[in-house]
Steps between C-alpha positions, in 0.01 A plus 500: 500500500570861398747665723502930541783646622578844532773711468625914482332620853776681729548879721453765290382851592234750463443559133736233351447163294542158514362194260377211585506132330287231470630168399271210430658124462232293347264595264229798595196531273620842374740758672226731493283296707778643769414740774767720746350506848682639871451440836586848712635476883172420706294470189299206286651436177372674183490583137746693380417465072377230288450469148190603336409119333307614276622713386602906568703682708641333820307549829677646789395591881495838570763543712726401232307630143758730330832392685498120421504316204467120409619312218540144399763310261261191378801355330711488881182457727578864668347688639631849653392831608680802521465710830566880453437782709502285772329597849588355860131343500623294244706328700385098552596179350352487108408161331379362185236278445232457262180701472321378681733373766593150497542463872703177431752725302638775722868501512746658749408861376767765467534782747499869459566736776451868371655736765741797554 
């Protein structure tokens, strides 16, 4: 049974960074099978960025495009994504999971509070 837990989230403010980690115990199919998804205060949960499987750049929502970025350490079963420029609506509790979800895999999530 694969186990996800994540790692990095925290208070930060307005404009500033944090990164987040993904470790996998067990074996995943490939850490780029990996996905970053958040759940906002009062909101469903959604995707954040996934990999591009076959192949290409990654694929991220909106909301995020052009501040995030996701990588992946195959060697460590990794995954992470670094939050910059960060906004107060990107405040919510961020998971990893595969793409698509697993539902049987969601871990404990870290959380991220943006706010001044």
């Amino acid at each position: 049974q694969v186990q996800l837990v994540e790692s990095g989230g925290g208070l930060v403010q307005p404009g500033g960074s944090l990164r987040l980690s993904c470790a996998a115990s067990g074996t995943i199919p490939s850490a780029n099978d990996m996905a970053w998804y958040r759940q906002g205060p009062g909101k469903l949960r959604a995707l954040v960025s996934n990999f591009n499987r076959y192949g290409g750049s990654p694929i991220y929502a909106d909301t995020v495009r052009g501040r995030f970025t996701i990588s992946a350490d195959s060697a460590k079963n990794m995954v992470s994504l670094q939050m910059d420029s960060l906004k107060i609506e990107d405040t919510g509790v961020y998971y990893c999971n595969a793409f698509p979800a697993d539902p049987g895999r969601w871990g404990q999530g870290t959380q991220v509070t943006v706010s001044s």
